[in-house]
C-alpha positions in Angstrom: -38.5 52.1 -10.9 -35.5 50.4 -9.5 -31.8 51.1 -10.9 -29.0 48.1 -10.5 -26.1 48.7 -8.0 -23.4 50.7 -9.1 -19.6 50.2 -7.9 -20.6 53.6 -5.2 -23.4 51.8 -3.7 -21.9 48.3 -2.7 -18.3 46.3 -2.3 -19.2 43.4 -4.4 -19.7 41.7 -6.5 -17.1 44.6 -7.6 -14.3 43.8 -5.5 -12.9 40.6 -7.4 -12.8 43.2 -10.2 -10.6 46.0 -8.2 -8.8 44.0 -5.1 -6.9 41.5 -6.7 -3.7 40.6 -5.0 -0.6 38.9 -6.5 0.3 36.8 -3.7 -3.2 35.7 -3.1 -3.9 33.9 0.1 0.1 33.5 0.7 1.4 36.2 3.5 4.1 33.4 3.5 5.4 32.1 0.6 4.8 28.5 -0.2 7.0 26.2 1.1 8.2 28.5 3.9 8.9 27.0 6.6 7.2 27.6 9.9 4.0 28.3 7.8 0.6 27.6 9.1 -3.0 27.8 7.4 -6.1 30.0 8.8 -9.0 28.4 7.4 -12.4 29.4 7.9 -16.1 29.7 6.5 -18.1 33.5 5.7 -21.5 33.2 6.5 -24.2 35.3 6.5 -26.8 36.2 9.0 -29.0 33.3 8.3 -25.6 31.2 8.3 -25.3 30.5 4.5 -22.3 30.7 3.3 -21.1 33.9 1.4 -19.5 33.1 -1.9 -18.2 36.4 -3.2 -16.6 37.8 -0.5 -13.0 38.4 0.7 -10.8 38.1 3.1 -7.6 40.5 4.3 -5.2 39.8 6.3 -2.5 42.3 8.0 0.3 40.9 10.9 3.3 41.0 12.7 5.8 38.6 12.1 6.6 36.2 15.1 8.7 38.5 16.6 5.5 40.9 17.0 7.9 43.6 14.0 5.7 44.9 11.0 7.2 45.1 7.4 6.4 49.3 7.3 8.6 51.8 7.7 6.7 53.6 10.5 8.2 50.8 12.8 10.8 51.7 14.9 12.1 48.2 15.8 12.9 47.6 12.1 11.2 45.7 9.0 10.9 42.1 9.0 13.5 40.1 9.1 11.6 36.7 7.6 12.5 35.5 4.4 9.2 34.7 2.2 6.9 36.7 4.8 4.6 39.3 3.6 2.5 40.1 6.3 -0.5 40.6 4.2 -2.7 38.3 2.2 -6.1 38.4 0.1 -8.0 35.5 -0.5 -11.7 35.6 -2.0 -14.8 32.9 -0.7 -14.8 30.3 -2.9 -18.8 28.8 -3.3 -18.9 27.7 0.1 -17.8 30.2 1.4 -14.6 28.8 2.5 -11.1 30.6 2.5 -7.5 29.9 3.8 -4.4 32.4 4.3 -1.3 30.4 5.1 0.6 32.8 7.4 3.1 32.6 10.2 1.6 33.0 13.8 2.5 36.2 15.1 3.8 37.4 18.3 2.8 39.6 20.5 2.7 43.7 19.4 3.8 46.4 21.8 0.9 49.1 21.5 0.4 52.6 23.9 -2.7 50.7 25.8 -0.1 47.6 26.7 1.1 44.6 25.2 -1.4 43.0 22.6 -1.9 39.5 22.5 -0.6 37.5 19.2 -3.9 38.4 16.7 -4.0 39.0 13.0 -6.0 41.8 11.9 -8.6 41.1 9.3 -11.1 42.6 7.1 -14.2 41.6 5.1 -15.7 42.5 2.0 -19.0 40.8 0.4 -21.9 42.1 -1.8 -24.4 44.1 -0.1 -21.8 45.7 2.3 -21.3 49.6 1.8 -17.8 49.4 4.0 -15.8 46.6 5.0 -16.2 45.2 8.5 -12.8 44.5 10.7 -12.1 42.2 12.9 -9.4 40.0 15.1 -8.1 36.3 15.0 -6.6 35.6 18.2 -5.2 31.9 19.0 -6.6 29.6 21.3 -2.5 28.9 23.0 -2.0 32.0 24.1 -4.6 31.8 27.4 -2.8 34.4 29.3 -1.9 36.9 26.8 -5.7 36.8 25.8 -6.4 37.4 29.0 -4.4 40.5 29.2 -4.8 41.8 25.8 -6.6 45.4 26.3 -8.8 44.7 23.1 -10.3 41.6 24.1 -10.7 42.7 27.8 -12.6 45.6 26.5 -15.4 43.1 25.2 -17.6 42.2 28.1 -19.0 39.3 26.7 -17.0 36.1 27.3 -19.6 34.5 24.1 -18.2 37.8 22.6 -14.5 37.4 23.5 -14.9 34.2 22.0 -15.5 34.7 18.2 -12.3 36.2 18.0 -10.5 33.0 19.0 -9.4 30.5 16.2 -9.8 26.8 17.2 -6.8 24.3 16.6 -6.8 22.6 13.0 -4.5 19.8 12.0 -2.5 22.5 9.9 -3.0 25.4 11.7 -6.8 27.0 13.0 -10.0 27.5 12.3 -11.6 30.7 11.9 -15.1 31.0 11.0 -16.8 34.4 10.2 -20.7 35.1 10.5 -21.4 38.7 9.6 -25.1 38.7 11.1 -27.1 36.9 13.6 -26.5 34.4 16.6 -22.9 33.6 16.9 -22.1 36.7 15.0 -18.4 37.9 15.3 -17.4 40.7 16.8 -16.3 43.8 14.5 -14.7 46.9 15.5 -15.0 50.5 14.3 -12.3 51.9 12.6 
């Protein structure tokens, strides 16, 4: 006999029930200026696109400051910037967070290279996976971040670096299989 998912046993297709956010896709307000997109494809381990899934964003603000009151340099100072966005997969998969690029983050390990800190949830998954967009013009910050230099892979390294788009980057996520992006525990 075989009983149907319940909301304990998976994330989705649950989670565009319980994780809607106001703001949506927007961790800058539209029409901000400075504002860039993150665009990018979830794919599975067979590369087909994921269609129920989501995608969090957290960040810094360009001057590497967080919006929380645990930060001792102060709350952000941007007008329209949230630092957080939420946008589900549409049917292929696709999904877009328009964002400011962030700077780089002091941390007890050394400075961190600009990244955004993201997280993904889809049907099937018991936990959401985390992971790191880093941008392709910051070649020696990359180089020195300690997160990225603790991946020995250089194919590794390299799924946590967006590509240029003509409004921002590209950032594709595969959760499985060749090319698959690399997740931290946390």
């Amino acid at each position: 006999m075989t009983a149907p998912t319940t909301p304990s046993q998976t994330v989705g297709p649950y989670l565009h029930i319980g994780l809607p956010w106001p703001d949506g896709p927007f961790a800058l307000a539209e029409g901000a200026p400075g504002g860039v997109w993150i665009r990018g494809v979830l794919t599975d381990g067979a590369g087909a696109p994921i269609g129920d899934g989501l995608v969090e964003t957290w960040q810094a603000d360009p001057d590497g400051r967080f919006d929380h009151p645990d930060d001792p340099r102060g709350a952000v100072s941007r007008p329209g910037f949230r630092g957080f966005a939420r946008c589900p997969t549409d049917a292929e998969g696709r999904f877009a967070v328009h964002t400011l690029k962030p700077g780089p983050v002091p941390s007890h390990l050394g400075p961190q290279a600009p990244h955004i800190d993201v997280s993904v949830f889809a049907r099937g998954m018991l936990n959401r996976t985390v992971t790191r967009i880093y941008f392709p013009d910051e070649p020696e910050a990359n180089a020195a971040d300690p997160v990225l230099r603790s991946i020995a892979s250089e194919s590794a390294r390299a799924t946590l670096v967006a590509g240029p788009a003509e409004d921002g980057y590209r950032f594709d996520i595969r959760l499985q299989g060749e090319g698959e992006t690399v997740f931290f525990s946390v």
